[in-house]
C-alpha positions as YAML, in Angstrom:
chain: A
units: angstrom
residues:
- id: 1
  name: UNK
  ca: [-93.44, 87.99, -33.92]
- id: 2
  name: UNK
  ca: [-96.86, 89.66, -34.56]
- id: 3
  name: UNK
  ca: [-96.75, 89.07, -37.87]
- id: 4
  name: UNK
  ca: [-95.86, 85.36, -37.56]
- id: 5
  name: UNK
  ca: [-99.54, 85.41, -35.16]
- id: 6
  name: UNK
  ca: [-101.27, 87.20, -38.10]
- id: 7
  name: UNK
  ca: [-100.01, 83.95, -40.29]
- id: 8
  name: UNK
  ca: [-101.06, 81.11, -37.55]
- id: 9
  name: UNK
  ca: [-104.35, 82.86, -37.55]
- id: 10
  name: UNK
  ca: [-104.93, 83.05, -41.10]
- id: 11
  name: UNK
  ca: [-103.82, 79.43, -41.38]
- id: 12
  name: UNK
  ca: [-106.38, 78.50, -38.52]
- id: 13
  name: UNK
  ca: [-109.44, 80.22, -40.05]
- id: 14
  name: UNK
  ca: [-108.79, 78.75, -43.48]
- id: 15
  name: UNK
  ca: [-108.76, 75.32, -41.94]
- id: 16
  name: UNK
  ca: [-111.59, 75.88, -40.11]
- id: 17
  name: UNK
  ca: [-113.67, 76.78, -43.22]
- id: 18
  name: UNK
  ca: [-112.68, 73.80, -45.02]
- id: 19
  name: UNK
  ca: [-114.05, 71.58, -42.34]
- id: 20
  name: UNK
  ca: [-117.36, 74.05, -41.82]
- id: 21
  name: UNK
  ca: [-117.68, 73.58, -45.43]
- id: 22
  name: UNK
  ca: [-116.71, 69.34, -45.37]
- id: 23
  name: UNK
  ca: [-119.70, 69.25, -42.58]
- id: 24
  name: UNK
  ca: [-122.11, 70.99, -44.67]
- id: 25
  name: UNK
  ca: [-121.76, 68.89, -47.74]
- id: 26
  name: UNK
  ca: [-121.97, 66.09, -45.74]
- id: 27
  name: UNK
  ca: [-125.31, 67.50, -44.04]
- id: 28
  name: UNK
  ca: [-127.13, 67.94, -47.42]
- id: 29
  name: UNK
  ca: [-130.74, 66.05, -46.99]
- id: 30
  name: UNK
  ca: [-130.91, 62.89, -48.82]
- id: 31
  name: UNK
  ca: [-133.22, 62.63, -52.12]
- id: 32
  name: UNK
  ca: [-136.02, 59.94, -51.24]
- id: 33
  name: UNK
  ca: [-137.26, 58.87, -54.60]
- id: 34
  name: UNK
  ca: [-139.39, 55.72, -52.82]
- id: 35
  name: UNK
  ca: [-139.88, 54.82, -49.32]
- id: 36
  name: UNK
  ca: [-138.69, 51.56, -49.99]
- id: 37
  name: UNK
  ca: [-135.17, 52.86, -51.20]
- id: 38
  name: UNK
  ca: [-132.24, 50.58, -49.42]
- id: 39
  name: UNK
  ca: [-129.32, 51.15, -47.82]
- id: 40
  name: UNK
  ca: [-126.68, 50.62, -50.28]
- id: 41
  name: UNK
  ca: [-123.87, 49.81, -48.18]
- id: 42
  name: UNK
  ca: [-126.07, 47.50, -46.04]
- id: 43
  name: UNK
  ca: [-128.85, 46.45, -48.26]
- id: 44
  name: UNK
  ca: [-131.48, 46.97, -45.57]
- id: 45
  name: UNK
  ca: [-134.73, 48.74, -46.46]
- id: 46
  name: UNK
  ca: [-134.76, 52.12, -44.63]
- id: 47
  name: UNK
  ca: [-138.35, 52.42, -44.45]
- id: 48
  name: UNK
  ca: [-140.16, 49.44, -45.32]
- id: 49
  name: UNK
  ca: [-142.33, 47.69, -42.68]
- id: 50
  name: UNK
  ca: [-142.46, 44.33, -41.25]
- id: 51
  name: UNK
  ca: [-145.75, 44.08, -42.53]
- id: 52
  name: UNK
  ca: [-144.67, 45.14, -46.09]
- id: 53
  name: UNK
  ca: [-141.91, 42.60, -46.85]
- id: 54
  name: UNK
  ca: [-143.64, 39.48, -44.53]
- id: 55
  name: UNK
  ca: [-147.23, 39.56, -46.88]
- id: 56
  name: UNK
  ca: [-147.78, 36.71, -48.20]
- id: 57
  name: UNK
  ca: [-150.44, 34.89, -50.28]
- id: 58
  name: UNK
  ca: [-150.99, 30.99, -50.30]
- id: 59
  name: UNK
  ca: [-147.11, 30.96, -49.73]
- id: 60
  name: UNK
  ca: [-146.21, 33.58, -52.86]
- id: 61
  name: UNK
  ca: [-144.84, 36.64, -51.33]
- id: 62
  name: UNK
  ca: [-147.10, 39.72, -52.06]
- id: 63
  name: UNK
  ca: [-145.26, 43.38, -53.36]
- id: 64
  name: UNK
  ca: [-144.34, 45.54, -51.23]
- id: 65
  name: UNK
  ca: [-147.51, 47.77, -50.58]
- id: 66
  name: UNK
  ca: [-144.87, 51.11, -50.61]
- id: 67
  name: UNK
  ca: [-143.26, 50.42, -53.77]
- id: 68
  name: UNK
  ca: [-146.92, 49.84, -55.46]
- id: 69
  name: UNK
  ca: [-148.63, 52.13, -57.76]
- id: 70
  name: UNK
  ca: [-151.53, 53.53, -56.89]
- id: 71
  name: UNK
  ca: [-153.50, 51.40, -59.56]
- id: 72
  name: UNK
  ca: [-152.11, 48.24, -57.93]
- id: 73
  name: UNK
  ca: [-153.38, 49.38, -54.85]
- id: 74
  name: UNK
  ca: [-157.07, 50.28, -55.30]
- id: 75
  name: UNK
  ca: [-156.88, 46.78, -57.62]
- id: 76
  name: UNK
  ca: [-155.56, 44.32, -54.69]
- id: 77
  name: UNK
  ca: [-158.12, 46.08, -52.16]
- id: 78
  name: UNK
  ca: [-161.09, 45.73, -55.33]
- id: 79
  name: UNK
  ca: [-160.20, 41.94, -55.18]
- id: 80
  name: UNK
  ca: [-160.41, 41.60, -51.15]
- id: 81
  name: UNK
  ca: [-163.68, 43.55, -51.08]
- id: 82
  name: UNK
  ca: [-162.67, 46.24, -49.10]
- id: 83
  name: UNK
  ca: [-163.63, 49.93, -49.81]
- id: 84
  name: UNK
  ca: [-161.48, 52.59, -49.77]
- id: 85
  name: UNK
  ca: [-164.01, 55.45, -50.89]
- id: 86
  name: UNK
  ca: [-163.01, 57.33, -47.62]
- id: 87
  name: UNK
  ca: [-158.71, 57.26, -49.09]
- id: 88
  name: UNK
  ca: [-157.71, 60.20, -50.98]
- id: 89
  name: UNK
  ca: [-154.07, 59.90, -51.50]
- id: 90
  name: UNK
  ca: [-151.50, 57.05, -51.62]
- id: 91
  name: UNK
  ca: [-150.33, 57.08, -47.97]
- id: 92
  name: UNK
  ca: [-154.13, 56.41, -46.52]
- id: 93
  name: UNK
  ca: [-154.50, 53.32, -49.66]
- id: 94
  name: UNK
  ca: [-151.09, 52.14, -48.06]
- id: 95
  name: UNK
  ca: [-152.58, 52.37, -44.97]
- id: 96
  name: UNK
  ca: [-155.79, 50.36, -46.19]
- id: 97
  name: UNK
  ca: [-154.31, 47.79, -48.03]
- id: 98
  name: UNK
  ca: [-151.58, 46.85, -44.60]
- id: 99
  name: UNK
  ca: [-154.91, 46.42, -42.67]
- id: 100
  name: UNK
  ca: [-156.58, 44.02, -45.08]
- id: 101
  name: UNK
  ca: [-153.26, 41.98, -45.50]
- id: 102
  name: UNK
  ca: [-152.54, 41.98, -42.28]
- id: 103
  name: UNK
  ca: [-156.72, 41.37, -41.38]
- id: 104
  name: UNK
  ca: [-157.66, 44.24, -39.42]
- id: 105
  name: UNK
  ca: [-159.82, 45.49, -41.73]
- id: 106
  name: UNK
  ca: [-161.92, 42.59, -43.71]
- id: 107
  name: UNK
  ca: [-163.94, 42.62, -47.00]
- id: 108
  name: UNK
  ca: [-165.38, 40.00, -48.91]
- id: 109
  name: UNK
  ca: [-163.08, 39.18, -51.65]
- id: 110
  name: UNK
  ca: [-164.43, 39.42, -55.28]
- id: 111
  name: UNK
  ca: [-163.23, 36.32, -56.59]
- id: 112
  name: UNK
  ca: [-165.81, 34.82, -53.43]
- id: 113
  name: UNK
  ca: [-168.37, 36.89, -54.74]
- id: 114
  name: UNK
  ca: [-168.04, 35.58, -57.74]
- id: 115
  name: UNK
  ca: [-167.64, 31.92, -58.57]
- id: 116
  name: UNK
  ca: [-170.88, 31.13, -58.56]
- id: 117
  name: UNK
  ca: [-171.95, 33.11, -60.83]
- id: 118
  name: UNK
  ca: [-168.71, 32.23, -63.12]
- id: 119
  name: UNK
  ca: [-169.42, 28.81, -62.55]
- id: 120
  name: UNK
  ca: [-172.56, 28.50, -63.80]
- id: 121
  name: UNK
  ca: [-171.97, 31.02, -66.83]
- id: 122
  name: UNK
  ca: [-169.45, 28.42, -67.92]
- id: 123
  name: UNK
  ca: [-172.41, 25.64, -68.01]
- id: 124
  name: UNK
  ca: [-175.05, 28.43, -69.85]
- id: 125
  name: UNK
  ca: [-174.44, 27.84, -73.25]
- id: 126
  name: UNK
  ca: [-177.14, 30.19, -74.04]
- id: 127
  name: UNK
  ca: [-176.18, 33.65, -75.46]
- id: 128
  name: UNK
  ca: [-178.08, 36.62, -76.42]
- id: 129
  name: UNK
  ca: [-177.94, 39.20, -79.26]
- id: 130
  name: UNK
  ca: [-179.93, 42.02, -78.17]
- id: 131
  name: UNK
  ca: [-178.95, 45.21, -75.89]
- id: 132
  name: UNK
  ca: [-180.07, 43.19, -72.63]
- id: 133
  name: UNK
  ca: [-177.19, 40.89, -72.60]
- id: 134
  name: UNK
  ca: [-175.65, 41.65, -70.17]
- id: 135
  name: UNK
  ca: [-178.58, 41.81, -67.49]
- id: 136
  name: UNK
  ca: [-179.63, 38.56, -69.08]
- id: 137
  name: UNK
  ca: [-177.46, 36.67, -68.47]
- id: 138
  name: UNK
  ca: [-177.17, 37.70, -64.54]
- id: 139
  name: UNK
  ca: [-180.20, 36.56, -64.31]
- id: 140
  name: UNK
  ca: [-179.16, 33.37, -66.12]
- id: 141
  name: UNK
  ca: [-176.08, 32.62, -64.40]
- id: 142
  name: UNK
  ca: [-177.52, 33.15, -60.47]
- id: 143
  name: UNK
  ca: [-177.26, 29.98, -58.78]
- id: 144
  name: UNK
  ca: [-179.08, 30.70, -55.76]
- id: 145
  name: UNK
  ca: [-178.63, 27.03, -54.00]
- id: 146
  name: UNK
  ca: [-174.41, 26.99, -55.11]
- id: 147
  name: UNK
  ca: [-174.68, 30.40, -53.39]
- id: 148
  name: UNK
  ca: [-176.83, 29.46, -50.17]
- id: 149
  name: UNK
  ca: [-174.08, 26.43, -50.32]
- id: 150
  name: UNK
  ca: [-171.52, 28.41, -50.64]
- id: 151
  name: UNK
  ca: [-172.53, 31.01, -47.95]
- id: 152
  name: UNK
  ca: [-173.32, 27.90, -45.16]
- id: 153
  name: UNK
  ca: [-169.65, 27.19, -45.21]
- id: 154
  name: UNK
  ca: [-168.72, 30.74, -43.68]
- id: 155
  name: UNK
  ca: [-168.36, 31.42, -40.24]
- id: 156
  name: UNK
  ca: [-171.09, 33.52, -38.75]
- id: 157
  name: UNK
  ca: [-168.60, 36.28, -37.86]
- id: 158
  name: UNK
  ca: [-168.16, 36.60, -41.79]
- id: 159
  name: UNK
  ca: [-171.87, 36.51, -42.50]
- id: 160
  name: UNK
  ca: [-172.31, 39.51, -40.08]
- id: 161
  name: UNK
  ca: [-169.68, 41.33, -41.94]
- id: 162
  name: UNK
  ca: [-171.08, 41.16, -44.88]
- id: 163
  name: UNK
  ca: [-174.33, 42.09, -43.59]
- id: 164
  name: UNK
  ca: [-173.00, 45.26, -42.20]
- id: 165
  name: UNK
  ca: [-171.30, 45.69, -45.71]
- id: 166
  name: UNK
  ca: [-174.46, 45.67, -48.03]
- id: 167
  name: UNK
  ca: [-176.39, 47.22, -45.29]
- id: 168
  name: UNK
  ca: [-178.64, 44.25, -44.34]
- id: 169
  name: UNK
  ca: [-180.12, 44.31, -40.89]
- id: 170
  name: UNK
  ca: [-179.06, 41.62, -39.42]
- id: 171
  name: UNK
  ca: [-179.00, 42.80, -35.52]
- id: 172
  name: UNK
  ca: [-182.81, 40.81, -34.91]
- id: 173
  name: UNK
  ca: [-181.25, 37.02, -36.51]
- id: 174
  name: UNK
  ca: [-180.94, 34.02, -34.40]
- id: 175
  name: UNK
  ca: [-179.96, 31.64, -36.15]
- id: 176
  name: UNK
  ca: [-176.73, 31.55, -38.78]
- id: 177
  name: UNK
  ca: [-179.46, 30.32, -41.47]
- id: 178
  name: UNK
  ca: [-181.55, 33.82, -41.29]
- id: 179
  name: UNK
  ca: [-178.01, 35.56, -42.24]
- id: 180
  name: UNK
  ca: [-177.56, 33.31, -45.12]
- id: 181
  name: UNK
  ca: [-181.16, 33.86, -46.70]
- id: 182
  name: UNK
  ca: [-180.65, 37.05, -46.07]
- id: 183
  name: UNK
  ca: [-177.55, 37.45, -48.03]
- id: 184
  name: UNK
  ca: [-178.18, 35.21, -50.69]
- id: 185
  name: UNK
  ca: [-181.92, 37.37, -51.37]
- id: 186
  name: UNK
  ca: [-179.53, 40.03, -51.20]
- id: 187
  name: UNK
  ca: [-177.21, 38.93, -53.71]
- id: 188
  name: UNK
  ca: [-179.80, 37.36, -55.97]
- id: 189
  name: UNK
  ca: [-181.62, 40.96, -56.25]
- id: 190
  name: UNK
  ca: [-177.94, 43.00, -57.26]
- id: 191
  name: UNK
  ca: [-177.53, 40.27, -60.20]
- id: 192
  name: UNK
  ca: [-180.37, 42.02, -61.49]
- id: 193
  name: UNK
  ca: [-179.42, 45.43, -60.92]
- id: 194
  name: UNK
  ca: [-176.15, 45.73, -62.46]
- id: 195
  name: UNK
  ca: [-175.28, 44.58, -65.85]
- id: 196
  name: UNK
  ca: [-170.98, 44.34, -64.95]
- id: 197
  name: UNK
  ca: [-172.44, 42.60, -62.22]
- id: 198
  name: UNK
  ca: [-170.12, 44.88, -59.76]
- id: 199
  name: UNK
  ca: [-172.53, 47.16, -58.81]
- id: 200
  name: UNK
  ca: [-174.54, 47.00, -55.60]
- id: 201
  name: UNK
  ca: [-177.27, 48.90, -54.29]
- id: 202
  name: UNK
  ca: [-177.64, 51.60, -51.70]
- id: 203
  name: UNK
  ca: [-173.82, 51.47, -52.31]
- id: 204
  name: UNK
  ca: [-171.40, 53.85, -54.37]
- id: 205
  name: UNK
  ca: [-169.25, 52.10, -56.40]
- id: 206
  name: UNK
  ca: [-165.84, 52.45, -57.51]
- id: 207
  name: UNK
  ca: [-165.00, 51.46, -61.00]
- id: 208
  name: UNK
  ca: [-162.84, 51.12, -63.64]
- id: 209
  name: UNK
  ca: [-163.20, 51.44, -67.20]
- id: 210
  name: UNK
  ca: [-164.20, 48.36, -68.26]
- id: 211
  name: UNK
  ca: [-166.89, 48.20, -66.10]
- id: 212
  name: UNK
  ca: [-168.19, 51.69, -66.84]
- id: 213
  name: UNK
  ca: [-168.15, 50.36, -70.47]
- id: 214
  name: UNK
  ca: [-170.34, 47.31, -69.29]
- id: 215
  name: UNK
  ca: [-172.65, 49.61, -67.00]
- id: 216
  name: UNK
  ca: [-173.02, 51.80, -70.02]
- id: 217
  name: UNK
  ca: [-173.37, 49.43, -72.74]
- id: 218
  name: UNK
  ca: [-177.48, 49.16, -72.54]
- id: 219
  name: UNK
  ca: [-180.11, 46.91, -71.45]
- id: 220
  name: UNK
  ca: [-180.12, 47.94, -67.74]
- id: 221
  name: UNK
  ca: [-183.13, 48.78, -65.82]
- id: 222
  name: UNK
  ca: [-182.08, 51.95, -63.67]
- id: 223
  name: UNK
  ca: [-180.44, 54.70, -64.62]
- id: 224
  name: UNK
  ca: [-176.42, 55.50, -64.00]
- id: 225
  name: UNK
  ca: [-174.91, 57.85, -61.58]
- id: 226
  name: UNK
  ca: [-171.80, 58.34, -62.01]
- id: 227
  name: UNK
  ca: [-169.41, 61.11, -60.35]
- id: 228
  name: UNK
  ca: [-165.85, 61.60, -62.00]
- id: 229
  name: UNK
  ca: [-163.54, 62.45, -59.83]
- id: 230
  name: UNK
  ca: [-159.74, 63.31, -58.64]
- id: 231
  name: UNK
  ca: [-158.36, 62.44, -55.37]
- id: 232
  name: UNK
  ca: [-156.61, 65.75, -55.06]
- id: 233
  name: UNK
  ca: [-159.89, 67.66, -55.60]
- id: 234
  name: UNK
  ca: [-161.22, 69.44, -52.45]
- id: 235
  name: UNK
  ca: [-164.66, 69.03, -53.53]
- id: 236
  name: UNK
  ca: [-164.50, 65.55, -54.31]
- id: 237
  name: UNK
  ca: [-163.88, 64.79, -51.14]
- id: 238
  name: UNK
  ca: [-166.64, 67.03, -49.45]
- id: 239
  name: UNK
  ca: [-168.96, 65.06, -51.51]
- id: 240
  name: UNK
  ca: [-168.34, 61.54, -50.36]
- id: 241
  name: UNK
  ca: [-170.26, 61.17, -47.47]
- id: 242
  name: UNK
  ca: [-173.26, 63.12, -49.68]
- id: 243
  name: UNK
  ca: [-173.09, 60.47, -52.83]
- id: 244
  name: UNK
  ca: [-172.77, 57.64, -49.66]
- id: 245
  name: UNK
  ca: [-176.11, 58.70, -48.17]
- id: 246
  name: UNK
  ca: [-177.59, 59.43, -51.73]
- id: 247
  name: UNK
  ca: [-176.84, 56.03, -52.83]
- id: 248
  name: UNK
  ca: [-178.27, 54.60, -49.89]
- id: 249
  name: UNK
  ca: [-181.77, 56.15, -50.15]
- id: 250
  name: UNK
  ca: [-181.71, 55.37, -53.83]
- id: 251
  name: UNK
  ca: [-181.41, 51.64, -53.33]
- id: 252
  name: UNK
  ca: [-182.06, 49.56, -56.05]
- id: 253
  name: UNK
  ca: [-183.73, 52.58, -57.88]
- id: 254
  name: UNK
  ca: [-180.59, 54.28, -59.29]
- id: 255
  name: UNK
  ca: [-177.08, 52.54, -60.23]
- id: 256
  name: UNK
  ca: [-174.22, 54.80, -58.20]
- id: 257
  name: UNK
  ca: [-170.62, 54.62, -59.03]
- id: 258
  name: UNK
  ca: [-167.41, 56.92, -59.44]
- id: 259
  name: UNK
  ca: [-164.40, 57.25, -61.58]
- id: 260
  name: UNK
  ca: [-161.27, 58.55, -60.81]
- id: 261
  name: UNK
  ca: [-160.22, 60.81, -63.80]
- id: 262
  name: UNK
  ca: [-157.19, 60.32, -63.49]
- id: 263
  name: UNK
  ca: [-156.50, 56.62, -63.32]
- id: 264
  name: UNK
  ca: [-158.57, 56.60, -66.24]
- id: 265
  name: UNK
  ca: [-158.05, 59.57, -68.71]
- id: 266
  name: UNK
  ca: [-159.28, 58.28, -71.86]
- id: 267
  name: UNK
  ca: [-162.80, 58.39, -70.12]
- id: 268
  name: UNK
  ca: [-162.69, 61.68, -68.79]
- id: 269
  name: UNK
  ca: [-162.01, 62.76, -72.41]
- id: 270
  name: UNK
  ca: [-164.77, 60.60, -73.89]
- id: 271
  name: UNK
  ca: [-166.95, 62.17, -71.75]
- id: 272
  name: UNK
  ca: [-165.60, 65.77, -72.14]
- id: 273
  name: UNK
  ca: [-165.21, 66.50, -68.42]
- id: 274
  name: UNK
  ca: [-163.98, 69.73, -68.14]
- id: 275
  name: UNK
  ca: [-164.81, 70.34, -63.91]
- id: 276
  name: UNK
  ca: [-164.52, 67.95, -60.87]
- id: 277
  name: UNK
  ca: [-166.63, 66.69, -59.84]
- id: 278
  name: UNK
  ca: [-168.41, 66.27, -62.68]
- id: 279
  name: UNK
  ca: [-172.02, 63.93, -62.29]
- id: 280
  name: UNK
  ca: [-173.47, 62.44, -65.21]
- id: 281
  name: UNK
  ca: [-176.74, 60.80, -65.22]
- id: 282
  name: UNK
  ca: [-177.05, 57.98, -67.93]
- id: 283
  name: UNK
  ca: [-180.52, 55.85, -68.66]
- id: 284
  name: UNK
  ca: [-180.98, 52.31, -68.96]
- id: 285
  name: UNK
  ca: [-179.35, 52.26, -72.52]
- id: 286
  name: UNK
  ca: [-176.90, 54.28, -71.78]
- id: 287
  name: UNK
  ca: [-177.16, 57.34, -73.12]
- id: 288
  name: UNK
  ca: [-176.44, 60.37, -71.12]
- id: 289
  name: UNK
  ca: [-179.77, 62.52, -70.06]
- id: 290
  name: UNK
  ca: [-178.13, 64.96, -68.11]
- id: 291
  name: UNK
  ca: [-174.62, 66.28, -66.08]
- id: 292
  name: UNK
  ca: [-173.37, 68.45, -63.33]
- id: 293
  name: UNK
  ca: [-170.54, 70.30, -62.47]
- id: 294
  name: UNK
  ca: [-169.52, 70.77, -59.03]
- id: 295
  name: UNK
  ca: [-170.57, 69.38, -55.47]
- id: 296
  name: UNK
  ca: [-173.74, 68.80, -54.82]
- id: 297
  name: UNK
  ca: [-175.34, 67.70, -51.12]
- id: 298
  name: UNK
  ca: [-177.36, 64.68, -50.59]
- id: 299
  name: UNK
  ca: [-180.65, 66.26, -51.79]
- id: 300
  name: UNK
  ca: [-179.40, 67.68, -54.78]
- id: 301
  name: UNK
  ca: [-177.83, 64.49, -55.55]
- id: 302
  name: UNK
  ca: [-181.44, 62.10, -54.83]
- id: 303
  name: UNK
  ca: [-183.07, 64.91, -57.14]
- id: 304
  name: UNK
  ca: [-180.78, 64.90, -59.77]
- id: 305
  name: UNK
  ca: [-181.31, 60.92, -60.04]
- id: 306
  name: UNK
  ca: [-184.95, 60.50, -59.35]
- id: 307
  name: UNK
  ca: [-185.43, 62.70, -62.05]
- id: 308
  name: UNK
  ca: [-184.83, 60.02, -64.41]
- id: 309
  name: UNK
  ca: [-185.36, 56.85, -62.39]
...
């Protein structure tokens, strides 16, 4: 009799690990290798957004923000104009780029910015040889009445914005035609200043490498700034709000941009960074004058450009 118990108790423990062990199995966490990764027995996105999968763009649906690369990112939010200086990882660019699609957060789109200057670059059949090219022809190509045109046809909402943007006082205009002068002086002085044309001032800039190529290429009037960065590096990220008030009381003085080192490698090797963040300071033709290592605060960083302004 006992030992039949002993045997029904055995019997009953063994089964009982077999299902303690079924359950655990069962309980392992899944591997998430994309927040966009579906269901596969329902084919219903576990984690993308309303937002992500109804973007749309003249009637072409737009990627899926999650399932973009980082690149694609910072390139969409380039071509709407808005800034992301202030993102340092891929969740707060995800972030960014839902609130320009979705238009809670507004920029002025590049391709705007730029027509009509393309426009009338396409009609200059003049072309130039020397180092200046490139800040030659800005001032070649500015159409100031296609821009003033061009500018009218905005609501005043969107002329404010992009006030607020360049950092054009606007708070004192009456009228909607004070914000277009305004802009289109604005925008008439930065053809000048940059010779990619991308560059604005009292702003920091973020670039890629073919405009660093341009910026460095020769033939502009004010020196370079340019930080190289990582978005993973502490001090790079201190520094922002320093370079944002440098560039801002350098104006049109000093040309301020950054590069992230590791979007684009084959610069940080051309230029034999070895620290982040790593400031160069390059004159009109290009040529390097002088570099530092570290952060530096908003003093440090107006010194280190006046120096050569």
């Amino acid at each position: 009799m006992r030992s039949g118990m002993y045997r029904l108790s055995i019997l009953t423990l063994a089964r009982s690990a077999l299902l303690v062990e079924s359950f655990s199995i069962r309980s392992q966490p899944c591997s998430i290798r994309s927040r966009s990764s579906h269901n596969r027995y329902s084919g219903i996105s576990t984690f993308s957004t309303a937002e992500d999968n109804a973007a749309t763009d003249g009637g072409v649906e737009l990627p899926e923000i999650s399932s973009m690369r980082i690149r694609a990112i910072k390139d969409e939010l380039n071509e709407m104009g808005i800034s992301f200086t202030d993102c340092f990882d891929k969740d707060s660019l995800v972030d960014r780029l839902k609130d320009g699609r979705s238009g809670a957060v507004t920029g002025t789109p590049k391709s705007v910015e730029d027509d009509a200057s393309k426009s009338a670059a396409a009609a200059s059949t003049s072309t130039s040889e020397s180092t200046s090219k490139h800040s030659q022809s800005s001032k070649s190509t500015f159409d100031r009445e296609a821009v003033i045109s061009e500018l009218r046809q905005k609501k005043v909402r969107e002329l404010r914005t992009m006030c607020a943007q360049n950092n054009i006082k606007w708070a004192t205009f009456i009228e909607k035609e004070e914000l277009v002068r305004a802009l289109v002086d604005y925008k008439e002085k930065a053809s000048d200043f940059s010779s990619s044309g991308a560059l604005t001032p009292g702003k920091v800039t973020m670039i890629n490498d073919d405009i660093l190529g341009k910026e460095v290429s020769g033939g502009a009037a004010t020196p370079l700034l340019l930080d190289v960065y990582a978005t993973w590096c502490g001090p790079c990220k201190m520094m922002v709000p320093q370079l944002d008030e440098a560039a801002a009381e350098l104006g049109d003085k000093v040309r301020v941009a950054k590069i992230d080192s590791d979007e684009y490698p084959e610069w940080a090797g051309r230029l034999q960074v070895k620290g982040l963040p790593t400031l160069i300071v390059f004159d009109g033709n290009g040529k390097e004058v002088e570099r530092v290592e570290g952060a530096l605060m908003k003093d440090q960083l107006v010194q280190l450009a006046q120096k050569h302004a």
